[in-house]
TORGULUM-166631 format. One record per residue: residue in three letters; z, y, x of N, C-alpha, C, O, CB in turn. Coordinates in steps of 0.2 Angstrom, whole numbers, padded with zeros to 4 digits, always signed. Each point is the difference from the previous one (the first is absolute). Glycine has a CB too. Layout:
alaZYXZYXZYXZYXZYX...
This chain:
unk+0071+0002-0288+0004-0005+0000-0003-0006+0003+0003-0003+0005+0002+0007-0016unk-0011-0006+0010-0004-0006+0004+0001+0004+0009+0002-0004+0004-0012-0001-0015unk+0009+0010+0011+0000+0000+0008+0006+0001+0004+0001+0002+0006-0012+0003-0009unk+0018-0006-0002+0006-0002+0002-0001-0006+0003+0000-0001+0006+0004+0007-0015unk-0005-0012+0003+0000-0005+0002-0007-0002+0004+0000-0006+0004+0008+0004-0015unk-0012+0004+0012-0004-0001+0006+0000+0001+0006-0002-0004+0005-0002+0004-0012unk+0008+0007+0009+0005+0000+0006+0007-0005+0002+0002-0001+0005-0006+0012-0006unk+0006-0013-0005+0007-0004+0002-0003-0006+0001+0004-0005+0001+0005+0011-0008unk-0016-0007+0008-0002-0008+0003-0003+0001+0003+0000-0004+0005-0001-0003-0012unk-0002+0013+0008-0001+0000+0010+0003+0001+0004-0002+0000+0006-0006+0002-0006unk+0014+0001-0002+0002+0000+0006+0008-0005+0000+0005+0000+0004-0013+0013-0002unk+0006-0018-0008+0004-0007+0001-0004-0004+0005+0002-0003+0004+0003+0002-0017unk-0012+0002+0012-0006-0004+0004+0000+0001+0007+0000-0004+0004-0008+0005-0013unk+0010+0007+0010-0003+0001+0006+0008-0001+0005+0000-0001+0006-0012+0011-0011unk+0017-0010-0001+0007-0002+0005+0000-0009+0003+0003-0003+0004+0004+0014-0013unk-0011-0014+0004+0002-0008+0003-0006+0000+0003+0002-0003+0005+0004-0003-0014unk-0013+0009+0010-0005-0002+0006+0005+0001+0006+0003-0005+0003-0015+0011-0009unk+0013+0002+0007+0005+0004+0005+0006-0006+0004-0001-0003+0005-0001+0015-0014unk+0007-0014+0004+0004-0006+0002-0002-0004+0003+0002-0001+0005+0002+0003-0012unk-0010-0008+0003-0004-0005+0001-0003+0000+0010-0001-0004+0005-0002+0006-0022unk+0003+0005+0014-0006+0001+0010+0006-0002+0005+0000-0005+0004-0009+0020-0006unk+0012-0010+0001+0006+0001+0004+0004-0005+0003+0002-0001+0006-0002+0010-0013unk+0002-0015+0000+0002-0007+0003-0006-0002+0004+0000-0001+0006+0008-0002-0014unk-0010+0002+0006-0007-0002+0001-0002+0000+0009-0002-0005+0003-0002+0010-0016unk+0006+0002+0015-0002+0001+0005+0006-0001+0006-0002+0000+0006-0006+0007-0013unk+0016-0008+0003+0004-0001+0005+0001-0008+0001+0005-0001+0003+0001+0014-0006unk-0009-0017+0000+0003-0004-0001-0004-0004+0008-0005+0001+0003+0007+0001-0019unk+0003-0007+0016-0004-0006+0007+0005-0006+0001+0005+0000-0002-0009+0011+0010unk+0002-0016-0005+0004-0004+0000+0006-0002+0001+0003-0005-0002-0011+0006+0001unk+0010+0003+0006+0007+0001+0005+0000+0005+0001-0002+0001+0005+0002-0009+0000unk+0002+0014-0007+0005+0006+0002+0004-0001+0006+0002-0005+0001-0002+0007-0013unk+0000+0004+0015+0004-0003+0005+0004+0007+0003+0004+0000+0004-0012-0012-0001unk+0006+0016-0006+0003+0008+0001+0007+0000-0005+0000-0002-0006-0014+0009+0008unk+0019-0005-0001+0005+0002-0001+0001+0006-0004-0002+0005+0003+0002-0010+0006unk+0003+0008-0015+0001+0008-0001+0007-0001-0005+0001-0003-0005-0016+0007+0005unk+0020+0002+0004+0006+0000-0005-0001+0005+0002-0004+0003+0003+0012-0012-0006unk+0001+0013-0004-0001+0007+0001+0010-0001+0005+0005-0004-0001-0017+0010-0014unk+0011-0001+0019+0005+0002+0002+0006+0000-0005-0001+0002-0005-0007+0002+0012unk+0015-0005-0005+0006-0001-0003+0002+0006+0001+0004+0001-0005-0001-0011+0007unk-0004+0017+0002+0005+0004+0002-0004+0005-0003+0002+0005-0002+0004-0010+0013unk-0012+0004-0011-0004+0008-0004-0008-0003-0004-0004+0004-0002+0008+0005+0016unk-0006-0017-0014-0005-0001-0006-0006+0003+0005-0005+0003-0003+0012-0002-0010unk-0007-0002+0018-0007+0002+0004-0006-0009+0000+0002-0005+0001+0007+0016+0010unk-0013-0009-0013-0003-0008+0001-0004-0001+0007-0003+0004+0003+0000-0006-0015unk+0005-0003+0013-0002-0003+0007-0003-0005+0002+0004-0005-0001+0003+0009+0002unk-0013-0006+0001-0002-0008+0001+0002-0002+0006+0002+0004+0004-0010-0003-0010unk+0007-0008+0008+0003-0003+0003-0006-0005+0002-0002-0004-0004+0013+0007+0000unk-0013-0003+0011-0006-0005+0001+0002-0008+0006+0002+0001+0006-0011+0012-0010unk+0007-0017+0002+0003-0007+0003+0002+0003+0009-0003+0006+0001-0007-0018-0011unk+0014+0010+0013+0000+0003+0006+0005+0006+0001+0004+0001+0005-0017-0004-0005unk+0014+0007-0005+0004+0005-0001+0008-0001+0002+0003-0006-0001-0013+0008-0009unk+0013+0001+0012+0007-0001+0004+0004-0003-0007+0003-0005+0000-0003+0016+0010unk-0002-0007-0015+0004-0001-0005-0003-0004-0008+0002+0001-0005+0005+0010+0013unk-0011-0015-0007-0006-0005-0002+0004-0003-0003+0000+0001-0007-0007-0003+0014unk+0012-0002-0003+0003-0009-0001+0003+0004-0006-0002-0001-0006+0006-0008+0021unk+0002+0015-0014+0004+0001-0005+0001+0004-0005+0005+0001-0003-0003-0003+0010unk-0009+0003-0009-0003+0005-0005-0002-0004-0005-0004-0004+0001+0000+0013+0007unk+0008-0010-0014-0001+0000-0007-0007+0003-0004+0000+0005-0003+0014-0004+0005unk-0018-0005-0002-0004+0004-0004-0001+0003-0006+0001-0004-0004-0003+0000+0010unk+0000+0009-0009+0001+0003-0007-0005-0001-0004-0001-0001-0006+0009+0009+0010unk-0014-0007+0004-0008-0002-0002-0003-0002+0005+0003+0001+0006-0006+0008-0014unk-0002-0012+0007-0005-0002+0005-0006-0001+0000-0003-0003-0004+0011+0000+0006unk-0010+0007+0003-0010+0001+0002-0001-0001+0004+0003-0002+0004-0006+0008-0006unk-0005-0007+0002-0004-0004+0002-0003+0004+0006-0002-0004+0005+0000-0003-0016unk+0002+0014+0012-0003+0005+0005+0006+0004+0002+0005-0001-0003-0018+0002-0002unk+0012+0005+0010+0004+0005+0001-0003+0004-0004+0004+0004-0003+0000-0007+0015unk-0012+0004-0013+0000+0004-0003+0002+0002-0009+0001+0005-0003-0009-0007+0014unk+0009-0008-0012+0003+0001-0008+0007+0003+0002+0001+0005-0004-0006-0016-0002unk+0008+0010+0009+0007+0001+0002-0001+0008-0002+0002+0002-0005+0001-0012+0015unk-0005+0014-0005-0001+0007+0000-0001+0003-0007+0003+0005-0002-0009-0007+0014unk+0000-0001-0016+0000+0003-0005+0001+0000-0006-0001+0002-0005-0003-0001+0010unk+0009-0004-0002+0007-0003-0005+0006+0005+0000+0004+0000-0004-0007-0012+0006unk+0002+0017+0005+0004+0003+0000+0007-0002+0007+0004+0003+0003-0009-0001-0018unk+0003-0006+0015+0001-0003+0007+0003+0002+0006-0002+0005-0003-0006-0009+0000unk+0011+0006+0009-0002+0000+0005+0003-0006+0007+0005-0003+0001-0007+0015-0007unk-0003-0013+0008+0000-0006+0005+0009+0002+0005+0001+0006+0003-0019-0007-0003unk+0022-0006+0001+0005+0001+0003+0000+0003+0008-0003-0001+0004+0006-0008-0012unk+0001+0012+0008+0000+0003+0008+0001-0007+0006-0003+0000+0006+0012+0013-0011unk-0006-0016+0004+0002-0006+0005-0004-0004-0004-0001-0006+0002+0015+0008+0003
């Protein structure tokens, strides 16, 4: 029974470290990358300043790298 309850707190511990990093690491002071999901099929896409379609892109999220973008599941806009 204790070693019930001593897994259900590490790995309560090890899920807020995990979280904690994560913002941690995306975080910056101006974002400026772009990411929705497509209307027609939910594909995600980022959008980086410069991009044809930048100005008109609604953001859903926004990162600070291309590489956040990416491993977020991302992929960078064609145009």
């Amino acid at each position: 029974m204790r070693w019930i309850l001593l897994l259900s707190l590490l790995l309560t511990a090890c899920n807020i470290s995990v979280s904690d990093s994560e913002n941690i690491s995306s975080t910056c002071d101006d974002p400026q990358i772009k990411g929705n999901l497509t209307t027609y099929n939910g594909e995600k896409i980022y959008h980086v300043p410069g991009g044809q379609f930048y100005e008109v892109t609604e953001a859903e999220e926004m990162f600070c790298t291309e590489e956040e973008a990416e491993s977020a599941g991302f992929r960078k806009s064609e145009r």
